[in-house]
C-alpha positions as CSV (number, residue, x, y, z in Angstrom):
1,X,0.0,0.0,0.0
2,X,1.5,3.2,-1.0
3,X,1.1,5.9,1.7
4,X,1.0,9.5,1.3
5,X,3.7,11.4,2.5
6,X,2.8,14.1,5.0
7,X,5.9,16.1,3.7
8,X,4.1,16.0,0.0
9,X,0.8,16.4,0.7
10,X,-0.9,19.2,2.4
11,X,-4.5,18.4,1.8
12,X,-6.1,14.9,1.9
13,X,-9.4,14.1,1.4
14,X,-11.4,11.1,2.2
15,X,-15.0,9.6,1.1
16,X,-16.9,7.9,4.1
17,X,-19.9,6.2,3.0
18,X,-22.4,4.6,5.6
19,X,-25.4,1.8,5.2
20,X,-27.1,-0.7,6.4
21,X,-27.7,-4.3,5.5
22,X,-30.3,-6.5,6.7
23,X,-30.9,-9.9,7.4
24,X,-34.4,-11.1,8.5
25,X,-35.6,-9.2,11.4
26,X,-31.4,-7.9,12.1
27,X,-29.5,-4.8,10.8
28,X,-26.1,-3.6,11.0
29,X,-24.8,-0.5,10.1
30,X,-21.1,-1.4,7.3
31,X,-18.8,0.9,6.0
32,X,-16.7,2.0,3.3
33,X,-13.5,4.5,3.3
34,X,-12.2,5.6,0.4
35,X,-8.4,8.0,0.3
36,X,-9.8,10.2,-2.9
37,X,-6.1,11.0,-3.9
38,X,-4.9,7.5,-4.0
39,X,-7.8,5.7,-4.7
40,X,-7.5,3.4,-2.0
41,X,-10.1,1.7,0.0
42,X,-11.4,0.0,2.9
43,X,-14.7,-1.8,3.9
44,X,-15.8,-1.6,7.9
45,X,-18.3,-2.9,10.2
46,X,-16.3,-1.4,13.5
47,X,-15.1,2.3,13.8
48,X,-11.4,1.1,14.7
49,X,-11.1,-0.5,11.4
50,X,-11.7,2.9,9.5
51,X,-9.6,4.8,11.9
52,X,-6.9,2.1,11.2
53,X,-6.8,2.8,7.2
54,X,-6.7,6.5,8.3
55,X,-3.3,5.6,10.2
56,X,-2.0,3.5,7.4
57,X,-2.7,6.3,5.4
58,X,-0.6,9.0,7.6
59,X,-3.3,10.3,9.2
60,X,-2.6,11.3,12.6
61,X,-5.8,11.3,14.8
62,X,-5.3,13.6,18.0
63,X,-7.3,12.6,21.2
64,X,-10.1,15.1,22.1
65,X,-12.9,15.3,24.4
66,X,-15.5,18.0,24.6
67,X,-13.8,20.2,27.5
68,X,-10.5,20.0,25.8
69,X,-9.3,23.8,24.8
70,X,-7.0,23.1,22.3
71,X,-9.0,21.4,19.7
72,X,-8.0,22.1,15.9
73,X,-10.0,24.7,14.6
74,X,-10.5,25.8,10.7
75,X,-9.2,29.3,10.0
């Protein structure tokens, strides 16, 4: 898997498409990840797996809660 390098790349974008799938009377809710840029993709059924491609794919994923002060912001 080729990865983006951070040093090359100041913008990526991703594609994260939700749905769900039924059998019988049961849901549950899949997933699919796509790195726009590279092409790449992944399928989910657990949020850990789509944060996992976003690592593999150099993203680097902070840990925030709701009091914390220094959250990213968009300028």
């Amino acid at each position: 898997m080729n990865r983006p390098s951070a040093e090359t790349t100041a913008t990526t974008t991703f594609v994260v498409r939700f749905w769900r799938e039924w059998t019988g009377a049961q849901s549950r809710w899949r997933g699919r990840v796509e790195h726009v840029q590279s092409g790449q993709q992944a399928d989910f059924l657990y949020l850990d797996d789509m944060l996992r491609f976003l690592r593999q794919m150099g993203v680097t994923l902070g840990q925030f809660t709701d009091d914390d002060e220094h959250k990213p912001s968009i300028s």
